[in-house]
N, C-alpha and C positions, 0 to 999 in steps of 0.2 A: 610835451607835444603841443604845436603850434597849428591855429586854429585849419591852415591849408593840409596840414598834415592828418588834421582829424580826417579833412573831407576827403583827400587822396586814399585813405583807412577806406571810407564809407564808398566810395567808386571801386577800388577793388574789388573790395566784398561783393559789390553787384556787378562788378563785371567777369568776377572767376565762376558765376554762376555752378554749377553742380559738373563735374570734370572737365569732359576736351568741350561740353558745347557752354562755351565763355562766351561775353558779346560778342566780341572781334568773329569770333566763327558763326555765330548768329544773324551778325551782317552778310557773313560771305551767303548762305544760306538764302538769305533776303536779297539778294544780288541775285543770286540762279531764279529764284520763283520770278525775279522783276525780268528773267528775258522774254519769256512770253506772252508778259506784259504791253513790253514793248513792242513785240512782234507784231499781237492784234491790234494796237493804238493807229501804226504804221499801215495796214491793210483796212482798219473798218474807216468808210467816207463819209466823213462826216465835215465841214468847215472848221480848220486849223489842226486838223487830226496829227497833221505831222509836227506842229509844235507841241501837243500834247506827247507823241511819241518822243520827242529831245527833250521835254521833263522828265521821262519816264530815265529816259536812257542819261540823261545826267544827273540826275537823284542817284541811280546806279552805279555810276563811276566815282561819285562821292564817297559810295560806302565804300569802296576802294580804297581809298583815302585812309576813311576812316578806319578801320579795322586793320589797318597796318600801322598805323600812328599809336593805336590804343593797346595793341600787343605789345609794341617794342614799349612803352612809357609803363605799359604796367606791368611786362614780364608775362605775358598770356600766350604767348609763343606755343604751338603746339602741333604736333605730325598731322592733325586730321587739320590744321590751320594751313600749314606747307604744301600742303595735296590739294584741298578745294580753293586757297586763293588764286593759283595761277593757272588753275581750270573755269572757275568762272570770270576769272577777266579776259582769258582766250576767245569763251564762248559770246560772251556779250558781245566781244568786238567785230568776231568771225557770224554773226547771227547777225549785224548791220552790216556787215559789206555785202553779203550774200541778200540779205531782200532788199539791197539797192541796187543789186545785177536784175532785180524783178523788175524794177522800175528802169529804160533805158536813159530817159529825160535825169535820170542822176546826175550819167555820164558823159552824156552826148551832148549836152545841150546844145550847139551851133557847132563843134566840130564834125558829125557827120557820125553814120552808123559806126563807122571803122572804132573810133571810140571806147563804145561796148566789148568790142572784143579786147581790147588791149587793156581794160579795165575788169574784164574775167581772167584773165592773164595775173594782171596784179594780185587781184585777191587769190587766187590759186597760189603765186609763189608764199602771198600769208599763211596761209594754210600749209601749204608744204614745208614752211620755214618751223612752223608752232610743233608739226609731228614732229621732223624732224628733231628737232631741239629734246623735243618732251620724251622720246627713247633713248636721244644723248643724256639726258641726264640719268636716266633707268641706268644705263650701263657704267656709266662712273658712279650711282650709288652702290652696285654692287662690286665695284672698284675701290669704294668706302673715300671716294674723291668728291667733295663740292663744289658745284661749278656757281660760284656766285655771280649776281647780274652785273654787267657793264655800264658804264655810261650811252653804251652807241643802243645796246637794249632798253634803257631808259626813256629816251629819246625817240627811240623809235614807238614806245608804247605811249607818248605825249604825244606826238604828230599822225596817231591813229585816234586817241578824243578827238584830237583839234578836228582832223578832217571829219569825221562823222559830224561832229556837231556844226560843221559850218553847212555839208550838203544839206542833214536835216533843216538848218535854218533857210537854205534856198529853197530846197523843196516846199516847206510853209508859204515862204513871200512868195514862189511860182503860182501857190496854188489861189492866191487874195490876188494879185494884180501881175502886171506883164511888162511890168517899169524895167526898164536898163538893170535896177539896181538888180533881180535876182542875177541875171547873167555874170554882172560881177562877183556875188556871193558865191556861184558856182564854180567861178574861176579858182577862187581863192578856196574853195573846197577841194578842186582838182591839184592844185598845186599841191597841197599837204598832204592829199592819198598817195601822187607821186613821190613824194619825200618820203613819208610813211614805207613805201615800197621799196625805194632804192635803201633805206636807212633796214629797213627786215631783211635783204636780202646781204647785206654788209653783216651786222649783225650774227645773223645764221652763220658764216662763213667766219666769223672773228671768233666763235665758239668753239667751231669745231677746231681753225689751226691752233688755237692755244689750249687746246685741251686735247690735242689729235696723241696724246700719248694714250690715249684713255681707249684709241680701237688698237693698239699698238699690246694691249697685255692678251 
């Protein structure tokens, strides 16, 4: 046994910790305590409060990352890992678009109140698309069917980071100076929640007809 192989030995061992709660599930764990985290970072005023909330919430998404990368490489796969990872990356992401509906200046920023609403819109069909999904899969597991994730779900769960971390990032520079730049930052944050949205609402719909045999038993 070669010396990586010792250490791969000694990482195991510490990350199968004592049954289902192994790292990988101890991150996700660490991920749920960090939304309210985030939440309060984002509401208490204090000077760059909103950069401290895009630490918070991307340390967060990290462990996303991470505990998926470290389950499959070490075989730490496990039902209570399958259940709380794709609830707390829902909730993280659906807990920042929602206290960004608190704030209008997210959304609105020079396009005008109208804005807001088409951006409570958006995040509503998020949310619509997450339930929905999250009882299709209920019913194909008692269908003993797996509906594994997509590339357009992929994608869509990448261009919902992106957007949150770039509005966070305007929100910060809006709130130090009133330079052109945030306005751009916001553009380009609007851009990707729209993609985000059209890419969840494809998505949702790529689920169900390729799986629509699953309301059909």
């Amino acid at each position: 046994m070669n010396e990586e192989e010792k250490q791969n030995g000694k990482f195991y061992k510490f990350a199968a910790g004592k049954g289902v709660m192994n790292l990988p599930n101890k991150l996700t764990l660490i991920r749920v305590a960090m939304i309210p985290v985030f939440i309060l970072f984002f509401y208490l005023h204090f000077t760059a409060h909103y950069f401290v909330a895009l630490a918070v919430f991307a340390l967060a998404s990290f462990t996303d990352m991470l505990d998926g990368m470290i389950a499959r490489k070490y075989k730490l796969v496990t039902n209570l890992g399958k259940f709380l990872d794709p609830i707390a990356d829902k909730v993280l992401v659906l807990s920042a678009f929602v206290v960004f509906l608190t704030v209008p200046a997210t959304f609105t920023a020079n396009l005008g109140s109208w804005a807001i609403i088409v951006a409570g819109c958006g995040v509503a069909a998020i949310l619509a698309r997450e339930i929905i999904i999250s009882g299709f899969r209920m019913v194909a597991a008692k269908a003993e069917k797996v509906i594994a994730a997509d590339n357009i779900g992929k994608y869509k769960t990448v261009t919902q980071y992106i957007s949150i971390i770039v509005l966070l990032i305007g929100l910060g520079v809006s709130e130090l100076t009133a330079h052109i730049t945030c306005a751009i930052i916001n553009y380009i944050g609007l851009g990707f929640f729209v993609l985000c949205v059209i890419l969840t609402v494809i998505s949702g719909i790529n689920y169900i007809v390729k799986n629509i045999e699953v309301l059909k038993q």
